[in-house]
VOPAGU-2260 file (C-alpha; in pm, 1 decimal, decimal comma):
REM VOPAGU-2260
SITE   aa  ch    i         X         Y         Z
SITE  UNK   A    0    3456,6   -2129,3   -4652,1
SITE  UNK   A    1    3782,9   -2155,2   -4536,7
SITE  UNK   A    2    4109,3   -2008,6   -4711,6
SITE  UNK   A    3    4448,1   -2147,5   -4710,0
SITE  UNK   A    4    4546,7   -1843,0   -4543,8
SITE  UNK   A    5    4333,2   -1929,5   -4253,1
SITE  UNK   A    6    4432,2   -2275,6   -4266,1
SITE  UNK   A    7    4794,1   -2213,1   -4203,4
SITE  UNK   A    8    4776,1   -2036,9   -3893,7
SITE  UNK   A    9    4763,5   -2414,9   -3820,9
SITE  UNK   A   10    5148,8   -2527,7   -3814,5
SITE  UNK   A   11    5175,9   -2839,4   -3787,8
SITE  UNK   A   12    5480,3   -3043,3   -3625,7
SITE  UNK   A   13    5626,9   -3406,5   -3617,8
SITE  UNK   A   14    5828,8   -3548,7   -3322,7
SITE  UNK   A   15    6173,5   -3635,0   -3414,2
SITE  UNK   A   16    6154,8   -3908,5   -3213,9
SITE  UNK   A   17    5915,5   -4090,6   -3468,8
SITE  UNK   A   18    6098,4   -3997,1   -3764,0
SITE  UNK   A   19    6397,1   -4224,4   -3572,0
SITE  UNK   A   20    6173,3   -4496,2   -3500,6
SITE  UNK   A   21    6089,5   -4457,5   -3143,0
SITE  UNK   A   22    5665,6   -4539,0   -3057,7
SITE  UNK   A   23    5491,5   -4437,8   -2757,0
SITE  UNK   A   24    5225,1   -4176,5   -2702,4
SITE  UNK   A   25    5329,1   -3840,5   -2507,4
SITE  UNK   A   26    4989,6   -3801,7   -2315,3
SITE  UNK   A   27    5032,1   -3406,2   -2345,7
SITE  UNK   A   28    4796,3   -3173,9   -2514,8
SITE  UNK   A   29    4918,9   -2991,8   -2816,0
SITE  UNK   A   30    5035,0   -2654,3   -2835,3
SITE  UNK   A   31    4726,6   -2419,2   -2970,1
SITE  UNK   A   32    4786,0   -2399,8   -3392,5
SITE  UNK   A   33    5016,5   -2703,8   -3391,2
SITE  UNK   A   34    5015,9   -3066,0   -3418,1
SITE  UNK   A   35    5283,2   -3341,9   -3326,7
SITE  UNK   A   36    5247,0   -3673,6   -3465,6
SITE  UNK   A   37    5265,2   -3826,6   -3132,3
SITE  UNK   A   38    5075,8   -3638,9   -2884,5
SITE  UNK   A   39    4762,4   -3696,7   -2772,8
SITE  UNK   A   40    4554,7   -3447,3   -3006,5
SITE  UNK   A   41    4292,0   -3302,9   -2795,5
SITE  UNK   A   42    3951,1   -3184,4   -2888,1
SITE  UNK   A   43    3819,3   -2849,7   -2742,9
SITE  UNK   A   44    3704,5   -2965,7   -2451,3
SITE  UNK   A   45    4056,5   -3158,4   -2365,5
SITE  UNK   A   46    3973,0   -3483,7   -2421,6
SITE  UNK   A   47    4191,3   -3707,7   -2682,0
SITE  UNK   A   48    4004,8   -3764,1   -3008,9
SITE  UNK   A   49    3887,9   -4070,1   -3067,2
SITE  UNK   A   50    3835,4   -4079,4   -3395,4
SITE  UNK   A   51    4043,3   -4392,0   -3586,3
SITE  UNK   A   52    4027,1   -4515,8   -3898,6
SITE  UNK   A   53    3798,9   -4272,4   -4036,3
SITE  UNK   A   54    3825,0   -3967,8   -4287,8
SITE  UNK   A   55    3718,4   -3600,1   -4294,7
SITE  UNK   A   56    3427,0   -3443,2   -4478,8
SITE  UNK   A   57    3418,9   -3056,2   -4584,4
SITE  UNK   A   58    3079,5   -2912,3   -4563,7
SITE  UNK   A   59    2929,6   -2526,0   -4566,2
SITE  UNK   A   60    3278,5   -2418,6   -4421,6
SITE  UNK   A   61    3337,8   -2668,2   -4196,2
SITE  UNK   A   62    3545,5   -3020,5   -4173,4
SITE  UNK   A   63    3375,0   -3313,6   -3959,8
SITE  UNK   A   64    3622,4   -3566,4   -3883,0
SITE  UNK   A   65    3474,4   -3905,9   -3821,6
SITE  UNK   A   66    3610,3   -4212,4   -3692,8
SITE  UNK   A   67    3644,1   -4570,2   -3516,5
SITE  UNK   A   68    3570,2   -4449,0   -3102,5
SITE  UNK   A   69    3832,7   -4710,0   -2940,3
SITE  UNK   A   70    3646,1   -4693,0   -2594,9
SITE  UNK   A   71    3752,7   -4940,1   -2319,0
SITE  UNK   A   72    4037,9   -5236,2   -2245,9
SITE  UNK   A   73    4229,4   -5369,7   -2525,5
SITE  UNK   A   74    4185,7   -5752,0   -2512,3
SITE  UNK   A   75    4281,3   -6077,5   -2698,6
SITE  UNK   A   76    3983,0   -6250,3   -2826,6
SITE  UNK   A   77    3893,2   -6612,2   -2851,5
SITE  UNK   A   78    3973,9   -6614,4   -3220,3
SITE  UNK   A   79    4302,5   -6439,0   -3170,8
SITE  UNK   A   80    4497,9   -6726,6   -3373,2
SITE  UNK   A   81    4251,8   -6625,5   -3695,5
SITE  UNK   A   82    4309,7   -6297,3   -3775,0
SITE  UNK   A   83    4631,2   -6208,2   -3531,6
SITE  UNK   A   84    4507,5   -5921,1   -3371,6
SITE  UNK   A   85    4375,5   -5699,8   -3056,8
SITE  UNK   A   86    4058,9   -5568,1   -3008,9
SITE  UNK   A   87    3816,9   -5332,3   -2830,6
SITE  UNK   A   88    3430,2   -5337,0   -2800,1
SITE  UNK   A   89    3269,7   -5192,6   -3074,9
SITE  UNK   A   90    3183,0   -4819,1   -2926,5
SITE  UNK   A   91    3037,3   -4644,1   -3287,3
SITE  UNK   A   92    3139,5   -4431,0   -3454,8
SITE  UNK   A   93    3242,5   -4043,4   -3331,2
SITE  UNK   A   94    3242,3   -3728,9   -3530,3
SITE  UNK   A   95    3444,7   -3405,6   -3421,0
SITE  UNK   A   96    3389,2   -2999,9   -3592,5
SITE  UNK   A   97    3594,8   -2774,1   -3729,7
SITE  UNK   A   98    3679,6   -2459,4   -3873,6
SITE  UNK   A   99    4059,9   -2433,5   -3943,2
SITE  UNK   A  100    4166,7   -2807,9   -3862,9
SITE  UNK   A  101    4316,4   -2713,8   -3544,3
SITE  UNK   A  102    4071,1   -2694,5   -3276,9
SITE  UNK   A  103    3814,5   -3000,2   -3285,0
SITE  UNK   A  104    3451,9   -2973,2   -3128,8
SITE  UNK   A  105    3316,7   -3303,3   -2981,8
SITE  UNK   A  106    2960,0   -3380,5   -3184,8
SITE  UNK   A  107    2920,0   -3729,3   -2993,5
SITE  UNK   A  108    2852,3   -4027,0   -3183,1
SITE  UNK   A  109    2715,4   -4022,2   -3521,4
SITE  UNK   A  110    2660,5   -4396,6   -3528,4
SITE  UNK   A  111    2603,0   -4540,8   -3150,3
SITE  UNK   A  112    2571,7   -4907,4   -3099,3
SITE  UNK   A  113    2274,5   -5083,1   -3046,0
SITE  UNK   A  114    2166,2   -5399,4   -2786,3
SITE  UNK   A  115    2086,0   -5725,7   -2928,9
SITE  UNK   A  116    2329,4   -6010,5   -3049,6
SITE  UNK   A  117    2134,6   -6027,7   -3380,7
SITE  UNK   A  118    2215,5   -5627,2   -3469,2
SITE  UNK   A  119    2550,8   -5585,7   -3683,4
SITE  UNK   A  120    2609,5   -5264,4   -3423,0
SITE  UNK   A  121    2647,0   -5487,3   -3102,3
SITE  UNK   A  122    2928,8   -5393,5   -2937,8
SITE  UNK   A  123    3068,6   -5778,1   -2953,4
SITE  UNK   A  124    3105,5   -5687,8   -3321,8
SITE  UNK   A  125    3356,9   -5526,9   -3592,5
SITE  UNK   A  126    3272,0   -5189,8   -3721,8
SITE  UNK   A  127    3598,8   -5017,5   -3907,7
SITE  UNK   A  128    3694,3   -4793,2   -4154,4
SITE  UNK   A  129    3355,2   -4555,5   -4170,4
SITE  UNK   A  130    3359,4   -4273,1   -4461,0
SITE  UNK   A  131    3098,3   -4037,2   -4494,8
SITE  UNK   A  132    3049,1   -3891,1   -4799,5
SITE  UNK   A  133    2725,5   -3617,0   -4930,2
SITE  UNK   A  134    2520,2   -3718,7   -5194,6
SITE  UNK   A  135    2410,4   -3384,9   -5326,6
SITE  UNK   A  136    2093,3   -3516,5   -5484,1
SITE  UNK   A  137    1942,5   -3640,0   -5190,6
SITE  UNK   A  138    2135,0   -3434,0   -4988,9
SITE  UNK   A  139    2190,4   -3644,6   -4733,3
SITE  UNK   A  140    2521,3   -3781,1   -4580,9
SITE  UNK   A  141    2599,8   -4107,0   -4653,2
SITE  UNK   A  142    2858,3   -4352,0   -4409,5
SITE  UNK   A  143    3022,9   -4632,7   -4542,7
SITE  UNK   A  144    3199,4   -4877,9   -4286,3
SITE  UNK   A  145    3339,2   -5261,1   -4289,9
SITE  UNK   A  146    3096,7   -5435,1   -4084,5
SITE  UNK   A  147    3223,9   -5799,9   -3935,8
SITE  UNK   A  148    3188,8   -5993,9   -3673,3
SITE  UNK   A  149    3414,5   -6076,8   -3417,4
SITE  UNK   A  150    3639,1   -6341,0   -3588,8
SITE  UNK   A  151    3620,4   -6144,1   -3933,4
SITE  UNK   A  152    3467,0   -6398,7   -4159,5
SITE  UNK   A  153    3134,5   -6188,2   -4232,6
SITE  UNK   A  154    3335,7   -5913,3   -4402,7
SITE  UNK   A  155    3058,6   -5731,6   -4551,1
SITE  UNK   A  156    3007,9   -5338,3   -4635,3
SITE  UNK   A  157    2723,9   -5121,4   -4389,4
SITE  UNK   A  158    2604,8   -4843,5   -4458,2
SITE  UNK   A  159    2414,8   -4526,2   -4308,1
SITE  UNK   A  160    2251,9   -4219,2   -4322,7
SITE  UNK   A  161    2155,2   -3908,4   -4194,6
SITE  UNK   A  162    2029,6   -3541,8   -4278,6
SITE  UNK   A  163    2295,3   -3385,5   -4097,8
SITE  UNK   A  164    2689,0   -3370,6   -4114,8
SITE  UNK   A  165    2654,7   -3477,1   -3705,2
SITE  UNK   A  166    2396,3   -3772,3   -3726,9
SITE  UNK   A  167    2239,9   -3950,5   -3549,2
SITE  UNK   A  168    2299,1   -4181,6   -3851,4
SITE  UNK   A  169    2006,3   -4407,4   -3907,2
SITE  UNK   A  170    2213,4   -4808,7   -3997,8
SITE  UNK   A  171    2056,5   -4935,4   -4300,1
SITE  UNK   A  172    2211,4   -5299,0   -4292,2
SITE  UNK   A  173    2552,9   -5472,8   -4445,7
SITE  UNK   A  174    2594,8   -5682,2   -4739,4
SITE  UNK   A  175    2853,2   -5847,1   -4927,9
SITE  UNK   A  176    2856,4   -5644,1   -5293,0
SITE  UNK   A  177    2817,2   -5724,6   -5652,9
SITE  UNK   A  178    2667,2   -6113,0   -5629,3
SITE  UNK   A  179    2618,4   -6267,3   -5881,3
SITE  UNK   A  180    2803,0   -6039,2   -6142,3
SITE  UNK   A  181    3188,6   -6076,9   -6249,2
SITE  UNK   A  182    3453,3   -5791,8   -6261,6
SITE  UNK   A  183    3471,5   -5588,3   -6605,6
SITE  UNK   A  184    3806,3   -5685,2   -6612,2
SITE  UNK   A  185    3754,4   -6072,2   -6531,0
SITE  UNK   A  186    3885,0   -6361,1   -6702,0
SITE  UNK   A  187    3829,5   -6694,3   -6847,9
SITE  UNK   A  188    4101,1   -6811,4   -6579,8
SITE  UNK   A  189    3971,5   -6629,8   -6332,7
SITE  UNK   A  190    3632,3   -6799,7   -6353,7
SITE  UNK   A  191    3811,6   -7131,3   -6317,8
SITE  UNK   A  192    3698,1   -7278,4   -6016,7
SITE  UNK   A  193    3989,5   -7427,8   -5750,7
SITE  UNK   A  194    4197,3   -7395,6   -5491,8
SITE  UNK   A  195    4264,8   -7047,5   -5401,9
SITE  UNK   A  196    3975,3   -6907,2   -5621,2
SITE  UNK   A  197    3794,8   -6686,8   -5387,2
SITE  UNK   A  198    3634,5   -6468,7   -5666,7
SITE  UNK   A  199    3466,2   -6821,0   -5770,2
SITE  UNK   A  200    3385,5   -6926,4   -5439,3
SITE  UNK   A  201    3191,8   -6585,5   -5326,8
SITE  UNK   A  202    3021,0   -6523,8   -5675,4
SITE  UNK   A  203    2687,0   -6600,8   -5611,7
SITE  UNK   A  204    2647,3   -6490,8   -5229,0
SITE  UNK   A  205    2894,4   -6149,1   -5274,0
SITE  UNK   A  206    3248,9   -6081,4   -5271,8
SITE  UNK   A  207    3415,0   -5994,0   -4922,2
SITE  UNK   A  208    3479,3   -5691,7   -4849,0
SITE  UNK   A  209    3742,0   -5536,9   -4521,9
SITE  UNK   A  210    3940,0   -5268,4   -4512,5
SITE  UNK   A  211    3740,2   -4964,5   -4744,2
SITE  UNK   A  212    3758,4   -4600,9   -4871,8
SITE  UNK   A  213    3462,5   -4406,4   -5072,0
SITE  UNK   A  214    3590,8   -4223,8   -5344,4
SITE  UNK   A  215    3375,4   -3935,1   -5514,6
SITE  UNK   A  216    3445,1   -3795,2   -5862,0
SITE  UNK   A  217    3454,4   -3489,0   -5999,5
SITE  UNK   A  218    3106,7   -3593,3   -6197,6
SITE  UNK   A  219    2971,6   -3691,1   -5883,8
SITE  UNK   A  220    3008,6   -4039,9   -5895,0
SITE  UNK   A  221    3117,4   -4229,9   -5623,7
SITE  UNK   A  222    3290,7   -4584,4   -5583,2
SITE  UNK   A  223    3430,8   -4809,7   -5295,0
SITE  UNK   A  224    3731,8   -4978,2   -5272,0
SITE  UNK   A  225    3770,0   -5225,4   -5046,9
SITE  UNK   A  226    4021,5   -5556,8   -4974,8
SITE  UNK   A  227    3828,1   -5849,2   -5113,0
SITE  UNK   A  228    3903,6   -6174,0   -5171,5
SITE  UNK   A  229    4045,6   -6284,1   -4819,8
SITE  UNK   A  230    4265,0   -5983,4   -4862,4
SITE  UNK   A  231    4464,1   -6075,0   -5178,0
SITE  UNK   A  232    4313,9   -5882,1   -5425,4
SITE  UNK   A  233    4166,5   -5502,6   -5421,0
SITE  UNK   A  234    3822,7   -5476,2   -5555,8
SITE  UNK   A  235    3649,1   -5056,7   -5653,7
SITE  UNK   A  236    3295,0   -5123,2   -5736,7
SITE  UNK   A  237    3063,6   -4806,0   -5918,4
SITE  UNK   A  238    2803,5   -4680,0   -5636,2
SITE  UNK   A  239    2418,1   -4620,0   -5746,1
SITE  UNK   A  240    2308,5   -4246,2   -5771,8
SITE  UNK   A  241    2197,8   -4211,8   -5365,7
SITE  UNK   A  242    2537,4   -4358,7   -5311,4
SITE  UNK   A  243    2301,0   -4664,0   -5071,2
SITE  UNK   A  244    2443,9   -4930,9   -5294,6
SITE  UNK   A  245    2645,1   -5087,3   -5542,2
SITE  UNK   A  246    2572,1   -5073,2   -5920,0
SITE  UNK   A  247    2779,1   -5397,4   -6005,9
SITE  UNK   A  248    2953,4   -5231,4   -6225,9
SITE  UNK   A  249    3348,4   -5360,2   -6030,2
SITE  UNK   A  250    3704,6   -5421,8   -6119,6
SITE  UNK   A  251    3965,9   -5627,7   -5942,5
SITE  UNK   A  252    4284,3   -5376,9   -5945,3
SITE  UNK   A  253    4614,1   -5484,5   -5729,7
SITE  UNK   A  254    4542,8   -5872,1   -5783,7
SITE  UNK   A  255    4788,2   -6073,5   -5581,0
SITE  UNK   A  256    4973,3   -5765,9   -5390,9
SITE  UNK   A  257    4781,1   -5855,8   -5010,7
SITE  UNK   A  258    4690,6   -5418,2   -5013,2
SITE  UNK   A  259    4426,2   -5279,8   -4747,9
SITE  UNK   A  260    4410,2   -4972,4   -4571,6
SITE  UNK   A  261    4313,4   -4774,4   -4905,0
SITE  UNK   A  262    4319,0   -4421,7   -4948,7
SITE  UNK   A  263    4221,2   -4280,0   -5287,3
SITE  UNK   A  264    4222,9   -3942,2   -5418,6
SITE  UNK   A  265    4282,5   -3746,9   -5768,4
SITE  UNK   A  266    4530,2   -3505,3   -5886,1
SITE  UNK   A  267    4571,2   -3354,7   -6215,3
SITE  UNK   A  268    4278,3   -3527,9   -6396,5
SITE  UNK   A  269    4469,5   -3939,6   -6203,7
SITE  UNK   A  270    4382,1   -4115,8   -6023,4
SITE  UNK   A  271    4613,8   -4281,6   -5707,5
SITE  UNK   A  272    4544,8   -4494,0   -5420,6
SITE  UNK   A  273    4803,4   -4586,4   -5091,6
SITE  UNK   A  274    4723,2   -4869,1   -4937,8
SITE  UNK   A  275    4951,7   -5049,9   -4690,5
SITE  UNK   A  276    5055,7   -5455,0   -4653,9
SITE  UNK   A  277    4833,1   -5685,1   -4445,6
SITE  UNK   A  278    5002,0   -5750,8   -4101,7
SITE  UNK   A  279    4719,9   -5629,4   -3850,1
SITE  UNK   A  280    4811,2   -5379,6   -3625,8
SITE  UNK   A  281    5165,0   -5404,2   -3698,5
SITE  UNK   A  282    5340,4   -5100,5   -3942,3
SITE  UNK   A  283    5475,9   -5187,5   -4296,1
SITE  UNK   A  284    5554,3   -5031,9   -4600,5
SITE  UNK   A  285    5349,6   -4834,1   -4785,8
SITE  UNK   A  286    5264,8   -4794,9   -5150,6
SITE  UNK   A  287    5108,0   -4595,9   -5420,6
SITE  UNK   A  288    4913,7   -4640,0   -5714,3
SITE  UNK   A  289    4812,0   -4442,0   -6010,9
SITE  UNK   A  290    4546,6   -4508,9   -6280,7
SITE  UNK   A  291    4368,4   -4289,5   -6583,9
SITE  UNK   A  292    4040,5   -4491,6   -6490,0
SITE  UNK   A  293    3909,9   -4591,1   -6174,3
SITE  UNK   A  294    3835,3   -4953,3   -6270,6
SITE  UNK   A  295    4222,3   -4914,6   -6367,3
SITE  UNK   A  296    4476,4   -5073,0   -6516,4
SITE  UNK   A  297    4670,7   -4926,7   -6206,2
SITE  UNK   A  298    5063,2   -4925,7   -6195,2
SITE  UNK   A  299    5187,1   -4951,4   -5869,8
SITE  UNK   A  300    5442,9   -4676,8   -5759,8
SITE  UNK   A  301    5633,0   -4818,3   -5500,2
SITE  UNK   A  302    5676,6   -4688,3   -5129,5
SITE  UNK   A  303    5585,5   -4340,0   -5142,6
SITE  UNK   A  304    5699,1   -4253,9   -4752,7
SITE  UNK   A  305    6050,7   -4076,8   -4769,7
SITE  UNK   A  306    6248,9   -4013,1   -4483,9
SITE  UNK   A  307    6343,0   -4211,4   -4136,4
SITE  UNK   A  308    6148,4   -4510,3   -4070,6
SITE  UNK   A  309    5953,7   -4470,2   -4433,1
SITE  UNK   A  310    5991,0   -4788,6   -4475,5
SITE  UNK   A  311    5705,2   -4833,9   -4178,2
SITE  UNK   A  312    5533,8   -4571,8   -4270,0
SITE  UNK   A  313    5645,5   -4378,4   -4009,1
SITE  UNK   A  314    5479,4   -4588,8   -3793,6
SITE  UNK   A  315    5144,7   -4552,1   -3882,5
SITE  UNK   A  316    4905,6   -4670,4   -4150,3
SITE  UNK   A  317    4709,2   -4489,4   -4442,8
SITE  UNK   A  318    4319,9   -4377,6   -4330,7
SITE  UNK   A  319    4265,1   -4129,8   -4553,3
SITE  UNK   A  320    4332,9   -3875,6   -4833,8
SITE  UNK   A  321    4235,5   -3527,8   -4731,9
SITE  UNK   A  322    4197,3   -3240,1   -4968,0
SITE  UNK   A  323    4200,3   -2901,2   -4853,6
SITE  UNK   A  324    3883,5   -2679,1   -4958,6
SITE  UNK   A  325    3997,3   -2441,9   -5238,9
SITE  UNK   A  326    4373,2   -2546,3   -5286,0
SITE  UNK   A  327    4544,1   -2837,3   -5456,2
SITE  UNK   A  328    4625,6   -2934,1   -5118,0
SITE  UNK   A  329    4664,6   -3290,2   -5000,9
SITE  UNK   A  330    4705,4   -3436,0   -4630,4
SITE  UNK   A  331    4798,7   -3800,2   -4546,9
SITE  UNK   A  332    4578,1   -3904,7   -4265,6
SITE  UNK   A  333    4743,0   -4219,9   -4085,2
SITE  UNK   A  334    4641,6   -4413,9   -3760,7
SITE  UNK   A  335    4928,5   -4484,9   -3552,7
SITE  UNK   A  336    4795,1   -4843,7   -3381,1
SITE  UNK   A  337    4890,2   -4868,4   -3010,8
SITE  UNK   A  338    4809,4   -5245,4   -3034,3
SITE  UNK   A  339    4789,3   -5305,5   -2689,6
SITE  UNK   A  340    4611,9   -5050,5   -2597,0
SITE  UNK   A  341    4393,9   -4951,1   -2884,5
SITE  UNK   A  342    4212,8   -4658,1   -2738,7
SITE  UNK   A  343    4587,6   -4456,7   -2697,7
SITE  UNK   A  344    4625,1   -4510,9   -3091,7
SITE  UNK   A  345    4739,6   -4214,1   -3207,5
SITE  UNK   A  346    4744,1   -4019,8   -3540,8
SITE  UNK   A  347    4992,0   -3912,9   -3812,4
SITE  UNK   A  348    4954,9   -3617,8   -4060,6
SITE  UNK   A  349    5147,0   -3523,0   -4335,2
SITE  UNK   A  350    5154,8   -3347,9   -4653,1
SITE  UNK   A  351    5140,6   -3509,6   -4996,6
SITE  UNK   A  352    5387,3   -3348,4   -5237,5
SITE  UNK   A  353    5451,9   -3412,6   -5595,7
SITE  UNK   A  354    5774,8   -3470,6   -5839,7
SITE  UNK   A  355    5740,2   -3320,9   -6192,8
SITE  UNK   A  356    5662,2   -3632,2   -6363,9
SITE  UNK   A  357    5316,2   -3644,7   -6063,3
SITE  UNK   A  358    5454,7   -3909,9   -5818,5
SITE  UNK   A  359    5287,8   -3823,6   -5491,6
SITE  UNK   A  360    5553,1   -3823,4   -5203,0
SITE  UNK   A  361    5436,4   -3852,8   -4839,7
SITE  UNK   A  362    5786,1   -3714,2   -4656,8
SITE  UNK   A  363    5928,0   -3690,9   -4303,7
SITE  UNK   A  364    5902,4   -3311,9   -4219,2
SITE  UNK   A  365    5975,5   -3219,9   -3865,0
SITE  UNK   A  366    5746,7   -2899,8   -3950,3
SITE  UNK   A  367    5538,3   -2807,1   -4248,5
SITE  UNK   A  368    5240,5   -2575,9   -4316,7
SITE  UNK   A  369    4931,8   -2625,7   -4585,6
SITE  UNK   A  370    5168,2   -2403,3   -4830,5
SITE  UNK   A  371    5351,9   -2727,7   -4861,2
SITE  UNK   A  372    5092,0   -2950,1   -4985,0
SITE  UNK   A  373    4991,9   -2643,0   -5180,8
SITE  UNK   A  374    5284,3   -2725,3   -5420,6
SITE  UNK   A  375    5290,6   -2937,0   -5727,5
SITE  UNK   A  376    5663,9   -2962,4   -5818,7
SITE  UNK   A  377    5935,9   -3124,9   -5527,7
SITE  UNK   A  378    6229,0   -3295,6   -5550,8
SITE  UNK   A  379    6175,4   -3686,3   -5468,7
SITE  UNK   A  380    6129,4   -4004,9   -5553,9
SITE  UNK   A  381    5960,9   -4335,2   -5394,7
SITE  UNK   A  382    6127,3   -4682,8   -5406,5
SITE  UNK   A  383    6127,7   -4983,0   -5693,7
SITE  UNK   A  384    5823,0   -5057,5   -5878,2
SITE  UNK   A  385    5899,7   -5398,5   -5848,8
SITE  UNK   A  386    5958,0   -5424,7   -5539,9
């Protein structure tokens, strides 16, 4: 296993130039035991990662990052107007190694895609956001992803699995979760049918489900989150045992706020979640959530990004919440969306701090090691609740 001491031979480093706004990738590989927010991070071999959207998994002393492989020309597509974004074909799913999160081994792709219109993993399709979590019962690895088609109206939750940390992952299909069954926390009004009602309308055939995170417990227990409800509304539905599907057991949390992008973790027995605003590839503010239940009630935080363009999240957008093996250490994983030219995206790391009264912080810092995420107590604060 690891040890923070070994982990902070990695240093890592932000450009100044991104704290003051500026975008652009640096195509440069990084100095050996540091990391700058807008290089091109390179994997042992010297190739750029290609891992977006994704998360990292610790297992038997070692960290597998997976990830979104943005392969290929950035392109409008037909159905442009719809959803207001780029795109890329779908290229699967990639999966890098590592020891001491600085130097990255290449394991291929642990979810390829597969010929034949009919297959959710044809490359004219969406596949975003995978998380791989281990079920230790089965003891398998288990991938979670947002599965759509090209003009994201399926928006559905896949899922896969494999024996091994590395794959091949074997696809097991997409649904839409929890048909048929209402929130814990639902309503009277909310069962109202009308205008605008899209828990109503998707009821009996599954509610929609985008951006996504898996989240395991301490008990083992594992839930997604994902943006339902064209987006409005944040749904975190209970996973069965295997972690293969969901129990119905769901809550609608952040109703109204327009939140995707989640990233959930824990911290002194809470519960938080960042998410960021809906406005496709381009940066917005962040914001942070805290809960003493999963299903919630969850009061919102504000922005928790301090420092030079915080209020864009320095340019990048929440992917993940990474804690470090055997410390109370927290990074911020963020994508930083090149949106014309999708397969230059780069990434943004950061340490989560905390205030005394346990508000996370995600700050600016031109440098920082682990040790810094390490500790519990800093001075800071994030913007309105209310906002």
């Amino acid at each position: 296993m690891s040890t923070l001491n070994d982990l902070l031979k990695c240093s890592f480093a932000a450009l100044a130039l991104v704290a003051a706004g500026v975008s652009g990738n640096v195509l440069a590989g990084l100095v050996p035991g540091q990391f700058a927010a807008d290089y091109v991070w390179r994997d042992t071999d010297g190739n750029p990662i290609d891992a977006h959207g994704g998360c990292v998994l610790f297992h038997d002393g070692t960290y597998y990052w997976y990830g979104e492989a943005k392969i290929g020309r950035t392109f409008l597509p037909d159905c442009n107007k719809s959803w207001g974004g780029t795109r890329v074909d779908m290229a699967g799913v990639s999966c890098y190694s590592s020891t001491n999160l600085c130097d990255w081994k290449s394991e291929g792709l642990a979810l390829s895609p597969v010929t034949g219109a009919s297959s959710d993993l044809n490359s004219s399709n969406v596949v975003e956001r995978p998380k791989v979590v281990y079920n230790r019962n089965s003891k398998r690895f288990v991938m979670w992803m947002h599965i759509d088609s090209a003009d994201y109206h399926e928006a559905r939750l896949g899922v896969a699995v494999s024996d091994t940390p590395t794959g091949p992952f074997k696809y097991r299909g997409s649904f839409r979760p929890d048909a048929g069954v209402w929130p814990i926390n639902v309503t009277d009004a909310d069962k109202a049918p009308g205008n605008g009602k899209y828990l109503v309308r998707d009821f009996q055939n599954g509610q929609m489900a985008r951006d996504m995170t898996v989240f395991v417990d301490d008990d083992s227990r594992a839930y997604v989150f994902y943006a339902s409800e064209e987006n409005s509304t944040m749904h975190v539905s209970l996973l069965t045992d295997d972690y293969l599907k969901t129990t119905g057991r769901y809550s609608r949390i952040l109703i109204g706020r327009n939140r995707e992008a989640p990233a959930a973790f824990k911290h002194n027995g809470k519960y938080y979640l960042i998410t960021s605003g809906s406005t496709a590839w381009a940066p917005n503010a962040a914001r942070a959530a805290v809960a003493n239940s999963v299903f919630g009630p969850w009061k919102e935080l504000g922005n928790p990004c301090i420092g030079p363009n915080a209020e864009k999240t320095f340019s990048g957008q929440s992917s993940f919440i990474l804690p470090i093996a055997g410390t109370s250490a927290l990074i911020f994983m963020a994508d930083r969306w090149n949106k014309w030219d999708l397969a230059h995206s780069s990434y943004l790391w950061l340490p989560i701090e905390f205030d005394g009264d346990d508000r996370p912080g995600v700050i600016w810092r031109d440098n920082w090691s682990l040790s810094m995420a390490n500790t519990a107590n800093v001075n800071h604060h994030t913007s309105s609740d209310t906002e």
